[in-house]
C-alpha positions as CSV (number, residue, x, y, z in Angstrom):
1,X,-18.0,43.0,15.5
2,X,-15.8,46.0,15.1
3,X,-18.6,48.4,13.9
4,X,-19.4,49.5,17.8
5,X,-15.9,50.8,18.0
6,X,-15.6,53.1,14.9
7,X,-16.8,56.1,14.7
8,X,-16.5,58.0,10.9
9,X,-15.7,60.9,12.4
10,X,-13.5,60.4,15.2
11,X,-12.0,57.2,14.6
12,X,-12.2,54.8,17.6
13,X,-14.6,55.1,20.0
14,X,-16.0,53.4,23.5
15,X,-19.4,51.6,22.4
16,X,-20.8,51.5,25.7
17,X,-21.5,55.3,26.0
18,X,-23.8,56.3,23.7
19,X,-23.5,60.2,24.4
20,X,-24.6,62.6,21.6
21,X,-21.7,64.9,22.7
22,X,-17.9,64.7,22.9
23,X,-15.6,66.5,25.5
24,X,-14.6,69.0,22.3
25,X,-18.5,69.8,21.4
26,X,-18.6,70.5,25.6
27,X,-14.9,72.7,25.4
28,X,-16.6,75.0,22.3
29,X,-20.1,75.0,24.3
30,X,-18.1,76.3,27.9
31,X,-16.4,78.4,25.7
32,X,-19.5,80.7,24.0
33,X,-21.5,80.8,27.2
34,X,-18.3,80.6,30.0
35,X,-18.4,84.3,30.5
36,X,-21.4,85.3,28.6
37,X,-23.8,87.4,31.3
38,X,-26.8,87.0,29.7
39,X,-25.9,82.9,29.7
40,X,-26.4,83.0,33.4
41,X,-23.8,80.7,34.7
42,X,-24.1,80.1,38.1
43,X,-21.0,78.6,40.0
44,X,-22.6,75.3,40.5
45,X,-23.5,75.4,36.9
46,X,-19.7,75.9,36.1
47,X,-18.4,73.5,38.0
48,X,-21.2,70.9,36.6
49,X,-20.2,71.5,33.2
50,X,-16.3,71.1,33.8
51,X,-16.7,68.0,35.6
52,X,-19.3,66.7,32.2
53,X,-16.4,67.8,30.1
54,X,-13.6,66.0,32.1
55,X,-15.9,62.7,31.8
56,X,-17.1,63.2,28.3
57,X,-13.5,63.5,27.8
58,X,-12.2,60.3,29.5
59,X,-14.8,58.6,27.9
60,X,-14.4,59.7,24.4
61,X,-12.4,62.5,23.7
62,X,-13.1,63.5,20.4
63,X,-9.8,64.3,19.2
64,X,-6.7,61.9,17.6
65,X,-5.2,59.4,20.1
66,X,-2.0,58.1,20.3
67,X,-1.8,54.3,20.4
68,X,1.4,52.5,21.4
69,X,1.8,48.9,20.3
70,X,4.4,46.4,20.7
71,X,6.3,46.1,18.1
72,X,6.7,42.6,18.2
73,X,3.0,42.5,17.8
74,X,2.6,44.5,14.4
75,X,2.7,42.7,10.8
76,X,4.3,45.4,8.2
77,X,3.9,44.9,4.8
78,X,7.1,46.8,3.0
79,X,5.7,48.3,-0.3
80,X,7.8,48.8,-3.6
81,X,9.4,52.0,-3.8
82,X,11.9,53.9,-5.1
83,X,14.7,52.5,-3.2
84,X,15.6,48.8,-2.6
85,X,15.2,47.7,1.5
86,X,17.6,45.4,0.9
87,X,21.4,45.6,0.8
88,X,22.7,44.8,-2.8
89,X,24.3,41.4,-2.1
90,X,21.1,40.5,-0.4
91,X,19.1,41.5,-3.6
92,X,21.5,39.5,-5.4
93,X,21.2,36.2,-3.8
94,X,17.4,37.0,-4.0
95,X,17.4,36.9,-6.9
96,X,19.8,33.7,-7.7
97,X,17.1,32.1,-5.2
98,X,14.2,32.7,-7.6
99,X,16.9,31.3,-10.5
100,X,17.3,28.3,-8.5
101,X,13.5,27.6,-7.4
102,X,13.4,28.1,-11.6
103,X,15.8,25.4,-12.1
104,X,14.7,22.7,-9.7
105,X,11.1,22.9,-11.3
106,X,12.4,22.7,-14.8
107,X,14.8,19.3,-13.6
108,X,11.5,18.1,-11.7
109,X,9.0,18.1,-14.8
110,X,12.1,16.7,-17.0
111,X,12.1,13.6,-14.0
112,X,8.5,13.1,-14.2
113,X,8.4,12.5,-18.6
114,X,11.7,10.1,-17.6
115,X,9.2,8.3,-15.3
116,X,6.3,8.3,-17.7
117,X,8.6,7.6,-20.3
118,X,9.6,3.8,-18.4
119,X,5.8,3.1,-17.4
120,X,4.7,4.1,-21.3
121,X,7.2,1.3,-22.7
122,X,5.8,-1.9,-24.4
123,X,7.3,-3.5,-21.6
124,X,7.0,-0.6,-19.0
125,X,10.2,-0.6,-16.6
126,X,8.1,-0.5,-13.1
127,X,10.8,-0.5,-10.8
128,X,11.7,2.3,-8.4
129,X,13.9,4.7,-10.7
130,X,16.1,5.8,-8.0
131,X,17.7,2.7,-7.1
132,X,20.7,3.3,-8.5
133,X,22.0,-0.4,-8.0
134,X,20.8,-3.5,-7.0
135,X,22.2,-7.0,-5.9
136,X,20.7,-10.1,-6.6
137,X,22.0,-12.9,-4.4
138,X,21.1,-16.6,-6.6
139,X,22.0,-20.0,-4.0
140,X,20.5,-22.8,-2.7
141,X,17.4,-22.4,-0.2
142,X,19.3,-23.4,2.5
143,X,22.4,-22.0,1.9
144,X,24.9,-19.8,4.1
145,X,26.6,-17.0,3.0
146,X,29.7,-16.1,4.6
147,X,32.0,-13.3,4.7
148,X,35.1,-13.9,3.6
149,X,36.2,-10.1,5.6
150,X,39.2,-8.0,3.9
């Protein structure tokens, strides 16, 4: 979709005019025939061609552009260099964050042989592992249970 827009040579262009000249290739033609007598230049033909390089110009000048962005709107990617971006402590605790990520993987696949461990038992232990404690209640079907408070 973008292909209309670039131009190899110039960069970004206006697809809709398809013009085989650019304001520049009009500036270096007005400039080799401009005063040239034997070009025979009338007035009218002077002020024709300025006007054809004022809109040849608007519509693609033919020469680098600057382009202002927001810069809330631009993605940077910060490449590796020969200087850190970030202060030291910063790089620091960085770094004790990747040590950490390290760790909780390591005590998460040590978790997971515990729980294949109670399933692969001759009598496999199927309840939930991380119940810590349970209280069984034994009465009669009917029974109340009261408080007796503190």
């Amino acid at each position: 979709m973008t292909v209309g827009f670039l131009d190899g040579y110039y960069g970004v262009r206006d697809p809709a005019i398809n013009g085989s000249y650019t304001a520049v290739d009009l500036l270096e033609y007005a400039r080799s025939v401009w005063n040239d007598q034997t070009a025979n230049l009338t007035a009218t033909h002077k002020t024709a061609l300025a006007e054809l390089i004022v809109r040849a110009g608007l519509r693609n000048p033919g020469f680098d552009t600057e382009v202002v962005l927001p810069t809330g709107k631009v993605w940077m990617e910060a490449l590796k260099g020969g200087q850190a971006l970030l202060e030291p402590f910063k790089l620091a605790h960085r770094g004790m964050d990747v040590l950490k990520v390290e760790e909780e993987v390591r005590r998460e696949r040590i978790e997971n042989l515990r729980r294949a461990q109670r399933i692969g038992l001759a009598e496999p232990r199927l309840s939930d592992p991380d119940i810590e404690r349970t209280t069984v209640i034994h009465g009669v079907e009917n029974g109340v249970i009261v408080d007796p408070g503190d």
